[in-house]
C-alpha positions in Angstrom: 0.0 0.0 0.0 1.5 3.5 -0.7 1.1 6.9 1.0 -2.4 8.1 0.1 -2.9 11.3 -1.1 -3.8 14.2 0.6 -7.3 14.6 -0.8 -7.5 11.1 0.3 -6.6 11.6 3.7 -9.3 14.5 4.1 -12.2 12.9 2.9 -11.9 10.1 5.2 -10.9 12.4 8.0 -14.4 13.9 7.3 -16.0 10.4 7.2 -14.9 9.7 10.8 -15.7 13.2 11.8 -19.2 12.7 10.4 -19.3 9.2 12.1 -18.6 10.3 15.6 -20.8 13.4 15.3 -23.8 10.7 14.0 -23.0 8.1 17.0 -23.3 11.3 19.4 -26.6 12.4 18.0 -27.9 8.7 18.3 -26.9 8.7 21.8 -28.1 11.9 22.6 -31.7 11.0 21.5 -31.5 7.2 22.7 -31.2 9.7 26.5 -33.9 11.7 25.6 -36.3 8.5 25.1 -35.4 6.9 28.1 -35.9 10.2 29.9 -39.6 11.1 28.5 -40.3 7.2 29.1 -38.8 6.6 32.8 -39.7 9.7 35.0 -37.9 9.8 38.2 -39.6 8.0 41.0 -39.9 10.2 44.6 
């Protein structure tokens, strides 16, 4: 495998970026849910 070039190297730095900022989002609203749909108990 050789060096890859730079255009190469900033698209899939922008793929992971996007990937991380999706898997926060899903996790973000997966907390939501859980907090509309358990209320805390007194």
């Amino acid at each position: 495998m050789g060096d890859k070039s730079p255009k190469a190297k900033d698209k899939a730095k922008k793929q992971d970026t996007a990937e991380k900022n999706q898997k926060q989002a899903n996790a973000n609203e997966k907390a939501a849910k859980q907090a509309a749909n358990n209320p805390k108990k007194k």
